[in-house]
SETI-66646 format. One record per atom (N, C-alpha, C): residue in three letters; y, x, z. Coordinates in pm, whole numbers, plus 50000, padded with zeros to 5 digits. Layout:
REM SETI-66646
AlaYXZ/...
***
This chain:
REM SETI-66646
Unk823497673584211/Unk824917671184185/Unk825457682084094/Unk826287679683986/Unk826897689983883/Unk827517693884003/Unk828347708383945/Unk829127715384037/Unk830657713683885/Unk831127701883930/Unk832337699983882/Unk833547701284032/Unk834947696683976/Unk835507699684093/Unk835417693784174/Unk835197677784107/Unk834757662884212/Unk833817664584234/Unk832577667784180/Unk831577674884278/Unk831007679984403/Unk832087694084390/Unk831547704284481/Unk832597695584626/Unk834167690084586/Unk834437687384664/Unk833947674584771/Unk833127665084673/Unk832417654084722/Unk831267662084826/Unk830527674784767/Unk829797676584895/Unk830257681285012/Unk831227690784965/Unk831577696785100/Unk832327686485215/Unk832907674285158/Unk833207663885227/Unk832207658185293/Unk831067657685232/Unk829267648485276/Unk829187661885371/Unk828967675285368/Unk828627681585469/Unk829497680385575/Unk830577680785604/Unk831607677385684/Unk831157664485814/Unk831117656585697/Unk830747645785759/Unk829187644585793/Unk828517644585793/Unk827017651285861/Unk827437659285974/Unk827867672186007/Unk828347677086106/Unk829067666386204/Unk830127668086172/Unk831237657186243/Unk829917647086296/Unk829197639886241/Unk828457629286337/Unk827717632786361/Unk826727640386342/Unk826217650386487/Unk826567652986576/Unk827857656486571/Unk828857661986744/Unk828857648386768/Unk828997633486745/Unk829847624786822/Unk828497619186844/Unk827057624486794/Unk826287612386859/Unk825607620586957/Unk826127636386994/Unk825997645487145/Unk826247637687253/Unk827567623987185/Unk828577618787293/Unk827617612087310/Unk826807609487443/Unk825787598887518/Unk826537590187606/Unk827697587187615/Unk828757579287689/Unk828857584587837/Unk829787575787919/Unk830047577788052/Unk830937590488050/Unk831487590988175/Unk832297602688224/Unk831377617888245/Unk831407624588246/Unk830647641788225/Unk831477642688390/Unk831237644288495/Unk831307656388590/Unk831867664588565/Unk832367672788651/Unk833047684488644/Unk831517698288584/Unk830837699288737/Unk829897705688739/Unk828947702088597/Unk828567695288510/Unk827477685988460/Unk827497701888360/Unk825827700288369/Unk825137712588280/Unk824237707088148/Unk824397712288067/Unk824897707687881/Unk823187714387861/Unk822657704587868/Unk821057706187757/Unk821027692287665/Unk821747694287602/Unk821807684687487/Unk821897687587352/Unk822107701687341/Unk822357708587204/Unk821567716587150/Unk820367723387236/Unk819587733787178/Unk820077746987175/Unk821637747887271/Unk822347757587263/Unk821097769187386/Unk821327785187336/Unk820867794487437/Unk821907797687528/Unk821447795087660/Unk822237792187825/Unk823217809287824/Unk822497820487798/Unk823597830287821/Unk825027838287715/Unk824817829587574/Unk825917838087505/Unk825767845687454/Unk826337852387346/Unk825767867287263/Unk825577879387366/Unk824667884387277/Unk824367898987387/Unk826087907987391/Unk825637916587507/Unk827007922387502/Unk827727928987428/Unk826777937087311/Unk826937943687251/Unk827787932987124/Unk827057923987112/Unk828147914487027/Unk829757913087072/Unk829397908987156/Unk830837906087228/Unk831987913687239/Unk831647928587262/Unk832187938287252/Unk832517940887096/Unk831997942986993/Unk832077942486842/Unk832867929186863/Unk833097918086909/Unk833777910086833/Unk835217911586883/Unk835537915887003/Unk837117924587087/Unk837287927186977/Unk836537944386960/Unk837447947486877/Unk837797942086722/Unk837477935686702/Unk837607931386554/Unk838707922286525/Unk839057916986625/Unk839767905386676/Unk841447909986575/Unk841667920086639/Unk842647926986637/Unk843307930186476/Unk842267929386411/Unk842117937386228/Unk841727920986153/Unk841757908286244/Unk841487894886183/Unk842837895886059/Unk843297902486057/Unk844837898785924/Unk844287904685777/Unk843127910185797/Unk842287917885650/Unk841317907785655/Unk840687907885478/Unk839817899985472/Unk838247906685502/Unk838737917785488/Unk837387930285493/Unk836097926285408/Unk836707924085285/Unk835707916485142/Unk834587929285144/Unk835377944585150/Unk834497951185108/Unk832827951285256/Unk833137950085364/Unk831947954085479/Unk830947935685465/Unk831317925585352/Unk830467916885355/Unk828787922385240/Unk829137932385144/Unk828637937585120/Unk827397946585185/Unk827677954185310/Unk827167958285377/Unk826057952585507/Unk826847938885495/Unk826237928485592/Unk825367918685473/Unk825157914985394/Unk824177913385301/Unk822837923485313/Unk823477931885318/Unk822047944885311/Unk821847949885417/Unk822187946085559/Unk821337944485666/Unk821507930985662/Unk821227921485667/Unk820317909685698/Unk819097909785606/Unk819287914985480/Unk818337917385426/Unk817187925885449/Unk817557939585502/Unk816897948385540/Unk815947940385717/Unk816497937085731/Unk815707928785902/Unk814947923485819/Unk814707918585709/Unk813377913185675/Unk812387918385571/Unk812877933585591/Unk812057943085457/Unk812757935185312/Unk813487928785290/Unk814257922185138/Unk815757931285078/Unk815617927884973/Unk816817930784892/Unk818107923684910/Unk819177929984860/Unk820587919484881/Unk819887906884791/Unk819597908484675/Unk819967893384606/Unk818437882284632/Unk817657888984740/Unk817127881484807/Unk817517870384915/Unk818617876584946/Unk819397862685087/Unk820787859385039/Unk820967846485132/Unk822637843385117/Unk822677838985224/Unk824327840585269/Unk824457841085396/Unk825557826985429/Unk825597818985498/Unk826197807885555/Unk826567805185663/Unk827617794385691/Unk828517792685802/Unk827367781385892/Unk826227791085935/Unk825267787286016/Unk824247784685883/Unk823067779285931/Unk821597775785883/Unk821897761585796/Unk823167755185840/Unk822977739485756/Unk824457744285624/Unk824927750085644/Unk825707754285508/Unk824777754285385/Unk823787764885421/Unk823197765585311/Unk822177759285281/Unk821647753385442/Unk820597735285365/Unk821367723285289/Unk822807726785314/Unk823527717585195/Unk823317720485072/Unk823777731885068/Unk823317736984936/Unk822107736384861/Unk821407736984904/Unk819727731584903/Unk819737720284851/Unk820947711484953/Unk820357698584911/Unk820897696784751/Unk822157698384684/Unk823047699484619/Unk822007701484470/Unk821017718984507/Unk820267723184390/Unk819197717284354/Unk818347712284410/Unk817137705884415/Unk816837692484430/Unk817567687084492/Unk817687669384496/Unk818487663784407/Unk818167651384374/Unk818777642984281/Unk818407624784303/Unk818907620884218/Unk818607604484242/Unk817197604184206/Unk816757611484175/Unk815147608384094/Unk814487623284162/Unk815107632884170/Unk813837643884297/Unk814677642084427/Unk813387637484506/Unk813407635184621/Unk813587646984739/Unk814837648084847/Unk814347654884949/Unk813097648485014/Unk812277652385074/Unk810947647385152/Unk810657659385278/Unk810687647085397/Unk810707658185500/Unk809757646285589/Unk808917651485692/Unk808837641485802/Unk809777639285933/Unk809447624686000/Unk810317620786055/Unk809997616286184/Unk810777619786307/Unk812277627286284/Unk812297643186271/Unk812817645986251/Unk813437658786262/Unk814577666586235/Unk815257676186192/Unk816827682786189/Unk817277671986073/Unk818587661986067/Unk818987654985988/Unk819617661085906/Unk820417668085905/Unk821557674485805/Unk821337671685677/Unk820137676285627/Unk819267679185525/Unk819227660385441/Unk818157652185518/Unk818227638985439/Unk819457634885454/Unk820447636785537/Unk821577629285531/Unk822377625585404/Unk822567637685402/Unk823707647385331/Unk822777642985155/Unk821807644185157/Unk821197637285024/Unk821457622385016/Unk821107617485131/Unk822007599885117/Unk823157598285075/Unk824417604185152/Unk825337601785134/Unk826107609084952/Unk825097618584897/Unk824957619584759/Unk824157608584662/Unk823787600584729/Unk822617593084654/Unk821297597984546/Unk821097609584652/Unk820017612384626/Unk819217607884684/Unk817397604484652/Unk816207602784708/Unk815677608684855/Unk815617603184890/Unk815077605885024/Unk813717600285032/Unk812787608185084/Unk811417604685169/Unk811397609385285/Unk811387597785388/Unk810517600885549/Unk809307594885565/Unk808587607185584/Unk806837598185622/Unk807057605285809/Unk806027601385864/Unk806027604186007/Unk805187611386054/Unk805407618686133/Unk805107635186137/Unk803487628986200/Unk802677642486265/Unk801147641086261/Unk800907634886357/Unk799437637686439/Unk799267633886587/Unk799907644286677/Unk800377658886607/Unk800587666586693/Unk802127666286706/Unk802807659786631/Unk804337656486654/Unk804727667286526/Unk803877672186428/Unk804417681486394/Unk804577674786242/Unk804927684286096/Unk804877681585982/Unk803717674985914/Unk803597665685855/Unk802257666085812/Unk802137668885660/Unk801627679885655/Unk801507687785529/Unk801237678885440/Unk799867673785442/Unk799347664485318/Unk800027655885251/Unk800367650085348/Unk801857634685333/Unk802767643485218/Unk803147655085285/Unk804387655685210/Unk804127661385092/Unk803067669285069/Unk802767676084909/Unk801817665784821/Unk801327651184874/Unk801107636684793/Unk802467634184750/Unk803587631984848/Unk804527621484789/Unk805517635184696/Unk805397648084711/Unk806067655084612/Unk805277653784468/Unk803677652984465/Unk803037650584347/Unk803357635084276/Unk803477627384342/Unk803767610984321/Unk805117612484268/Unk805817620384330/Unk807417620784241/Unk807447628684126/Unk806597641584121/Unk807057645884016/Unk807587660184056/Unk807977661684179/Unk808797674284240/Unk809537673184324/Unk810297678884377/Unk810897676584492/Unk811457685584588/Unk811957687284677/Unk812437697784776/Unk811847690284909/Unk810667697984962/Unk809847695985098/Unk810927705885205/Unk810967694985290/Unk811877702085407/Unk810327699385550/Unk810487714185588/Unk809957716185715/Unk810807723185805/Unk810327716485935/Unk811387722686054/Unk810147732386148/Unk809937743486169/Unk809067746186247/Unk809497760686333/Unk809717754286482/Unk808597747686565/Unk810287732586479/Unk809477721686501/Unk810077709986466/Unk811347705786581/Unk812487702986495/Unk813377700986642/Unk813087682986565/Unk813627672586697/Unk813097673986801/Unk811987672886908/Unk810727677086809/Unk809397677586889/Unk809237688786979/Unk809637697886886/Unk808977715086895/Unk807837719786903/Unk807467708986802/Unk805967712886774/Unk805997721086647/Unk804767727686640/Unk804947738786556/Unk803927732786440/Unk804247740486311/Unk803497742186202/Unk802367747586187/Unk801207748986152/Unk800397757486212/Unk800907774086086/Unk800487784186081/Unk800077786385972/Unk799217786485832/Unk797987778885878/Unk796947771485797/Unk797897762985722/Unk798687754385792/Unk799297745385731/Unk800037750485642/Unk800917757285685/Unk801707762485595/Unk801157769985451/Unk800517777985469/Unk799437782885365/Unk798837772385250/Unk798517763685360/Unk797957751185235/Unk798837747085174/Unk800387743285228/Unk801197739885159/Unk801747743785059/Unk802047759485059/Unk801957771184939/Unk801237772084845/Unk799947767984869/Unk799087771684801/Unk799057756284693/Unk799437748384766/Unk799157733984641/Unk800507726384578/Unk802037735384628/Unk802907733284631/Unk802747722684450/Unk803327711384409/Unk803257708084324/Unk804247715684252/Unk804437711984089/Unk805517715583983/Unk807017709484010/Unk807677719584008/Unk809167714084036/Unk809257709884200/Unk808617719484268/Unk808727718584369/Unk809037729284472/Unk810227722084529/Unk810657738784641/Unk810487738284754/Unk809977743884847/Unk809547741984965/Unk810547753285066/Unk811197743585167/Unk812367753485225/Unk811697748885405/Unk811737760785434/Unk811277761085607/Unk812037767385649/Unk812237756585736/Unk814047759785821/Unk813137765285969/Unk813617777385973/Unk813067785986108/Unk814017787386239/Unk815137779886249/Unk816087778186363/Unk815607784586505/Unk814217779386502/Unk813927777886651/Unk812477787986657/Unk812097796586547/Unk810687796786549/Unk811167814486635/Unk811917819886660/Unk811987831986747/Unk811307829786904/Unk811467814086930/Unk811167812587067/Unk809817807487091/Unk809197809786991/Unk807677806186980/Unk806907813786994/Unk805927815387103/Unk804977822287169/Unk803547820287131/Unk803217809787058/Unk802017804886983/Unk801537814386886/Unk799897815786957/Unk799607824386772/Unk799267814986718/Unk799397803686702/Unk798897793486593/Unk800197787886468/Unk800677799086491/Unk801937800786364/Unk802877807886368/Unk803377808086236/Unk803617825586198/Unk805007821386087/Unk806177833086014/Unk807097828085988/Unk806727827185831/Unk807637818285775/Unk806967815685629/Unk807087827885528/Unk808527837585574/Unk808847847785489/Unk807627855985431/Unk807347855785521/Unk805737862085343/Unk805807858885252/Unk806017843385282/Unk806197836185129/Unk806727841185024/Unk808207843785090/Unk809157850985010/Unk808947864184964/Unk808087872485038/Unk807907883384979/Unk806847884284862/Unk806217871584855/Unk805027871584754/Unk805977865884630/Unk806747861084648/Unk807367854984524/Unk807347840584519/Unk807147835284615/Unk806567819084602/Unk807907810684598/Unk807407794684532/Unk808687787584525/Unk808777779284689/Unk809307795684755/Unk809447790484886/Unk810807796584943/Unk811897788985012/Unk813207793885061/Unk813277792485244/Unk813117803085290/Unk813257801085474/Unk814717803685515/Unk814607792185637/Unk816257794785661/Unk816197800585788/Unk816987810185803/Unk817277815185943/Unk818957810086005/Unk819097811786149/Unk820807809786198/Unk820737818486313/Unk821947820586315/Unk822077829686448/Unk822567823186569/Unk822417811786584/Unk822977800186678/Unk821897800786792/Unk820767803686786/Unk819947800186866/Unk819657810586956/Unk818557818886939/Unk818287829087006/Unk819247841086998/Unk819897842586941/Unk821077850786913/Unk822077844587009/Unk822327836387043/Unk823697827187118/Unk824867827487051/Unk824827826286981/Unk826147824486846/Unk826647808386806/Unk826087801786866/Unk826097784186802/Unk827447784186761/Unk828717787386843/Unk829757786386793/Unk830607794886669/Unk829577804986682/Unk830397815486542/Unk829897813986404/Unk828927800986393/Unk828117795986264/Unk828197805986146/Unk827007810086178/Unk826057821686092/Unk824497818886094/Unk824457822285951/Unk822817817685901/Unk822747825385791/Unk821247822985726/Unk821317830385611/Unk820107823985544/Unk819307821785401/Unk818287821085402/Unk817957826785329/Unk816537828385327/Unk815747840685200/Unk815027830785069/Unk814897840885056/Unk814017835684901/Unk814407846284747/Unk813367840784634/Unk813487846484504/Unk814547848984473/Unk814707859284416/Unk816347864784312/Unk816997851684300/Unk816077845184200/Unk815977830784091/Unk816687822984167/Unk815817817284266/Unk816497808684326/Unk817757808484433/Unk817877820684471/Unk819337821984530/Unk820267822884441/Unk820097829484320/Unk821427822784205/Unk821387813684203/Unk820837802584224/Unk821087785184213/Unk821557783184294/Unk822037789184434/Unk821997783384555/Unk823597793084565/Unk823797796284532/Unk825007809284527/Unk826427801884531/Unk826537795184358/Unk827737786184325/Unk828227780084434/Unk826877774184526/Unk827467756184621/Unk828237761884770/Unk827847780984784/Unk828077784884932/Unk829627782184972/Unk830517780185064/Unk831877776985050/Unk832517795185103/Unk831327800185138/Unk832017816485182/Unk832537816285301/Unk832757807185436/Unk833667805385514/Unk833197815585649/Unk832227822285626/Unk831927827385772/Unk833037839185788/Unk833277841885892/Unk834657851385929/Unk833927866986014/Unk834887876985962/Unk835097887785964/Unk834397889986135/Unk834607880586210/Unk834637881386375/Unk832897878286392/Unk832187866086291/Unk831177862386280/Unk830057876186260/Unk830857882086160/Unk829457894786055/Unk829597905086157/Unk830427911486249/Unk830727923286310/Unk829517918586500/Unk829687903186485/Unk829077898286576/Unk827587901986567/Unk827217894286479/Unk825677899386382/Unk825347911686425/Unk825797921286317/Unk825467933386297/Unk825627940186406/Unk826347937486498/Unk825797947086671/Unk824587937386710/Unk824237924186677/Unk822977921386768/Unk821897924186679/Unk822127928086558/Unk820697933086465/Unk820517949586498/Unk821207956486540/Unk821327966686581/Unk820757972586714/Unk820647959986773/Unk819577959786873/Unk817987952486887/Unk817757957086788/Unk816577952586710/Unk815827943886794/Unk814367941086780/Unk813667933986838/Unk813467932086982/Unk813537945287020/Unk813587941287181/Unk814347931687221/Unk815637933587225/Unk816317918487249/Unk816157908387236/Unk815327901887090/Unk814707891887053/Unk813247887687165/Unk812767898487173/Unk811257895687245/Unk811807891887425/Unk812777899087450/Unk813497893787609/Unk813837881587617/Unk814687879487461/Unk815277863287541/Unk813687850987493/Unk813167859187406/Unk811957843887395/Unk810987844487522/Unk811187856987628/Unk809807856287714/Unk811327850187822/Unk811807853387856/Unk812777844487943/Unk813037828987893/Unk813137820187799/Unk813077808087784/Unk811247803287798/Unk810667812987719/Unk809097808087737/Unk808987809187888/Unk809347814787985/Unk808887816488133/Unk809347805988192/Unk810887797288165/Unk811507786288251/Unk810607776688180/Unk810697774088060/Unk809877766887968/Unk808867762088065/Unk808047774188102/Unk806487770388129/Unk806647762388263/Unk807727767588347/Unk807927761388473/Unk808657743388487/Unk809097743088416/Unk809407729088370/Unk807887720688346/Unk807387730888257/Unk805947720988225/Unk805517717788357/Unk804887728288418/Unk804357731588535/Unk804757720088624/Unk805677714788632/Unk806697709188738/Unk806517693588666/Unk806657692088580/Unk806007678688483/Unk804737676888495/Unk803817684188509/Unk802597682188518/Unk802357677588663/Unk802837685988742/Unk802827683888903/Unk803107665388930/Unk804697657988820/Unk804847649988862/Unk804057635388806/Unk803077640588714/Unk802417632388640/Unk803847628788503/Unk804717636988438/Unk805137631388376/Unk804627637988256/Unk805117627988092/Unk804547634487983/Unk805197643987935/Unk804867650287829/Unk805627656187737/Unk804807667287684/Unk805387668487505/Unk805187672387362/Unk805147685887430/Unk804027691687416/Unk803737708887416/Unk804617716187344/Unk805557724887388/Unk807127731187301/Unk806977740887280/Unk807137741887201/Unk807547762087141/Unk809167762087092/Unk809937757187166/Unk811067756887112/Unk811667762487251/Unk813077764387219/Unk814047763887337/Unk814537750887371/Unk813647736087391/Unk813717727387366/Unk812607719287394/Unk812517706787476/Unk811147700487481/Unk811577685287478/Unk810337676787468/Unk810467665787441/Unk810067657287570/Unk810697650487652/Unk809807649287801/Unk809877633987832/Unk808637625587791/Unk808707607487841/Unk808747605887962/Unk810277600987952/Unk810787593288093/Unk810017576888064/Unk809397571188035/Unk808767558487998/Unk809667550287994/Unk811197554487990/Unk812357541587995/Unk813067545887872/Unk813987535387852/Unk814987538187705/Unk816017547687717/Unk816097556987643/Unk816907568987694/Unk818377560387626/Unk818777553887608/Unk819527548487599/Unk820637548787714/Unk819787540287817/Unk819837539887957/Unk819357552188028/Unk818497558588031/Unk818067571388088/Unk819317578288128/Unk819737584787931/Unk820877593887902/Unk822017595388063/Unk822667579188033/Unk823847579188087/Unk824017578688247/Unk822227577388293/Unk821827578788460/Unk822157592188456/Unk821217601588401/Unk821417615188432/Unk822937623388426/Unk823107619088308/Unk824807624588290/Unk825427618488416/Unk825557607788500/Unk826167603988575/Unk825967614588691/Unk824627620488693/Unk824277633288832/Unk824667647988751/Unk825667650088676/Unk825927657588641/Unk824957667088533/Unk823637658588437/Unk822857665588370/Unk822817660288219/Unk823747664888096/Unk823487660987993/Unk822207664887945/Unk821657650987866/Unk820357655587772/Unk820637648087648/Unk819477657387530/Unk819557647587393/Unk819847629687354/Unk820467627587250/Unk820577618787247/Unk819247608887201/Unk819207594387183/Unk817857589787126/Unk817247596686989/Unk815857597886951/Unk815157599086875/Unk814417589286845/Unk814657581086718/Unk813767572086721/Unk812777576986602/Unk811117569286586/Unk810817560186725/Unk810367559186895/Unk810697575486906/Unk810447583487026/Unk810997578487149/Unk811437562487144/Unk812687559587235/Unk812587561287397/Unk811557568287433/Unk811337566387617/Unk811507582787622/Unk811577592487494/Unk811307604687536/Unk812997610587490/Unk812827617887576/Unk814597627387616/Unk814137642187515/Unk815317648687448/Unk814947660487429/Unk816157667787552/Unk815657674787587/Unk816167683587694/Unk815997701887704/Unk817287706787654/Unk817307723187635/Unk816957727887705/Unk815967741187673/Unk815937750487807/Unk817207758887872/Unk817907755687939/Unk818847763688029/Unk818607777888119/Unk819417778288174/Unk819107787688309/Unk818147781988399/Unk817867790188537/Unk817037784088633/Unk817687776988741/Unk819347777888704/Unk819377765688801/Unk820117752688711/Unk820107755788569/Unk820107745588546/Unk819127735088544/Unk817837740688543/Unk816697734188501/Unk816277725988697/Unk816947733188772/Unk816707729688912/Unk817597716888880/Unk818567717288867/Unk819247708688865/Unk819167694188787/Unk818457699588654/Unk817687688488560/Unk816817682088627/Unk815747693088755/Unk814487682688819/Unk814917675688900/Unk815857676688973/Unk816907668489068/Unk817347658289028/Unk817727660888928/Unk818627646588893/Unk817227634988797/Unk816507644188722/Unk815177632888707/Unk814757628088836/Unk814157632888942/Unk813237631989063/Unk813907617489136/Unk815327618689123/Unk816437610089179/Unk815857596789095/Unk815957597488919/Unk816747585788867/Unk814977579488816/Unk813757590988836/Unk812607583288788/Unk811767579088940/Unk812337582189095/Unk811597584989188/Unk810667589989203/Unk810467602389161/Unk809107607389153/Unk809547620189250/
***
């Protein structure tokens, strides 16, 4: 899309609207309970660390400045968390700001986004509703990307922008790194390859690893990070993604700038508590995680091996109907995935939310 005024304003209207119906198709119908506990979003169960929280008090107070000059400073730590330069990242009102933008630089009616399917929509949407090209091929045996598929149909086009989700929402199956590597390595001409890493902090697998190498080698490769997830920020929408000088000036023009003063002060106390924090909350979701499996396995039920804060679990019925049983015992879960239609995605919570999730399955599958 040119960046005229009808343009930029036509996308930011298409991103709008992508959001906006995301939230309303959360809505799985029926009345919500008072008590009813929310694994339907991929949201993390405890909230920013404290140290955020506290940075965001006080900041609260000084919201009447724009404080243009400390965004500067917050550029060059997000950058620095990944050994990079400022004009290596840009920063967005969450992880899909700037996959709009993505979509905006690289797609067109004739280059194709190409992603497999299903997985995070934002991305093909938001190219539809531009009338740009879209490709969905369908992900592997392992629920995950399938590399080959997608660097054939980027050679068959000509170029393209390859979207990977890894670990994949909503499988949470992971990428391998082989895969990824191969994909780098045969990336076609006119081709950008963006790996959206949302969820890959909560991944305990050594059978994959984050793409940013990429970026540090120079490759025509862009990773997106957000602070929504393992961070617990979903509501203060902050993201950022990396990549070449080059290509973040392309990606620069489409950003709308909207993240707030309350957002960056949030950040920068939880980057400040470097990794440890990160490695606590992924061995606390990997530990309920495992016990859910554990407890699925016990009941003979299925489900997609997760590396996410997030799993995929076949109730063998139409979650259609599923959905609005459980919500009725007070337990929201994902909405349908098709063609996945018997399987629920369901967040990892606390431990009594997840008590409460086996309860209200045990009830509505008799098991």
């Amino acid at each position: 899309m040119k960046l005229t005024r009808r343009g930029f304003a036509g996308a930011v209207a298409a991103a709008g609207f992508t959001e906006f119906a995301f939230a309303q198709r959360a809505n799985i119908g029926g009345a919500a309970p008072k008590d009813t506990v929310w694994l339907n979003a991929n949201e993390f169960p405890d909230g920013p660390p404290a140290a955020a929280i506290t940075a965001m008090q006080r900041v609260i107070g000084e919201s009447n400045r724009y404080h243009y000059r400390e965004f500067n400073d917050f550029y060059k730590a997000i950058a620095a968390s990944e050994g990079l330069k400022g004009d290596q990242v840009l920063i967005g009102a969450g992880s899909s700001e700037v996959l709009h933008s993505a979509v905006d630089v690289f797609t067109s009616p004739t280059r194709p986004f190409i992603t497999c399917w299903p997985t995070f929509e934002a991305g093909p949407e938001l190219a539809a509703v531009e009338g740009h090209k879209v490709v969905k091929l369908p992900l592997s045996s392992s629920y995950a990307s399938d590399v080959k598929k997608l660097v054939a149909e980027a050679e068959k086009a000509g170029g393209g922008l390859i979207y990977i989700c890894n670990p994949n929402n909503p499988t949470g199956a992971i990428t391998t790194k082989q895969d990824l590597a191969w994909t780098v390595e045969n990336l076609p001409k006119n081709t950008t390859l963006l790996v959206d890493e949302a969820y890959l902090h909560f991944n305990v697998s050594p059978d994959t690893e984050s793409a940013m190498k990429y970026v540090h080698q120079g490759k025509d490769v862009i990773v997106m990070r957000t602070f929504s997830k393992i961070y617990g920020m979903a509501g203060l929408r902050a993201g950022f993604v990396a990549a070449r000088p080059d290509l973040i000036a392309k990606l620069e023009p489409y950003r709308n700038n909207v993240i707030s003063i309350v957002a960056v002060r949030a950040v920068l106390a939880a980057l400040d508590l470097g990794p440890k924090m990160i490695d606590e909350r992924r061995q606390k979701i990997a530990r309920t995680r495992g016990e859910l499996c554990a407890w699925l396995k016990e009941k003979k039920i299925s489900y997609i091996d997760p590396q996410a804060n997030f799993m995929m679990v076949d109730a063998k019925r139409d979650i259609k109907q599923m959905a609005p049983a459980l919500l009725a015992k007070g337990v929201a879960v994902g909405r349908p995935f098709p063609p996945y239609n018997t399987m629920m995605r369901v967040t990892i919570g606390t431990d009594a939310d997840m008590a409460k999730f086996r309860g209200a399955l045990s009830e509505t599958l008799s098991v």
